[in-house]
Structure formats: structure tokens, C-alpha cells
C-alpha positions, 0 to 999 in steps of 0.5 A, a space after each residue: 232765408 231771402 236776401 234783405 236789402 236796406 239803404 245805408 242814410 247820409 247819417 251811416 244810419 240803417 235800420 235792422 230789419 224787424 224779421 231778423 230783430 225778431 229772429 234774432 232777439 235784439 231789443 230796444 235800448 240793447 247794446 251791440 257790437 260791430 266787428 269787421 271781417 279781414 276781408 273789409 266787406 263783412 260786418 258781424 253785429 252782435 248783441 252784448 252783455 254788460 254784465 252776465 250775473 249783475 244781481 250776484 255783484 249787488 249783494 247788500 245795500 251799500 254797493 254804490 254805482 261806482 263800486 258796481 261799474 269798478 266791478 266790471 271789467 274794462 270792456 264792460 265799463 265800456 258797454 255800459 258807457 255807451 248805452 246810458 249815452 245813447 239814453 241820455 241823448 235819446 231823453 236830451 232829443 226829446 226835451 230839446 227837440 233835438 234829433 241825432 
């Protein structure tokens, strides 16, 4: 496998390369995870899941949103939170002409 090289932006922003999404089966709107080796020059990315069986969780139609995300455990509250942030600012950025 060759060597990737990417510049890290002014905004800490970089951009995965698109062989190694492909490759690796990240997908837009996905949510990662960033994990720091003890030796501080390694970082881990790896995609999450917010919930493994979502659909056996909703089981009849009176499950509201919060009865669903009380369901989830603390991480995956979390998970969740962040994605439909990153949402909201994306559809705000788009409205406002707003860029992050």
C-alpha cells in the first residue's frame, strides 16, 4: 500500500483520501471516532455505530424519539449527538451561507 500524504488546513480540517474511504467503507454523513495512541504521533479513525439493531428497538408505533435515544446507551447518545449536529450545521450552512 503507497504512502498518502494530505495537509492538515488552518481549520484542523483534512480530507480522507477517496482509495482509502472506498476501501475502507466510510460513507458521507458517518460517524467517526478519533483514538490517540500512547505514543502521541498515532491516531486510530474508525467508523461507529450508533446503534447495532436499531429496528428491533422500535417494535410498535408509539416509541417516541426520546423513548428511543433513553434506549441507547451513554456512548451512543453521544454518537448520535454528534451526528445530527454535524446535520444541522451542514442544512444551517446551506441556508445562511454560512461555511464551518
Amino acid at each position: 500500500m503507497a504512502k498518502m500524504f494530505r495537509v492538515l488546513g488552518k481549520r484542523g480540517r483534512i480530507t480522507i483520501p477517496f482509495e482509502i474511504r472506498q476501501r475502507v467503507g466510510f460513507r458521507h454523513n458517518d460517524v467517526l471516532s478519533f483514538t490517540e495512541t500512547a505514543d502521541g504521533r498515532t491516531v486510530i479513525v474508525r467508523r461507529e455505530k450508533i446503534c447495532d439493531d436499531c429496528k428491533s428497538i422500535v417494535q410498535e408505533d408509539e416509541l417516541t424519539l426520546l423513548d428511543f435515544l433513553n434506549s441507547l446507551s451513554a456512548e451512543q447518545q453521544k454518537a448520535a449527538l454528534v451526528h445530527l449536529s454535524v446535520l444541522w450545521a451542514e442544512q444551517q450552512g446551506g441556508k445562511n451561507g454560512i461555511r464551518a
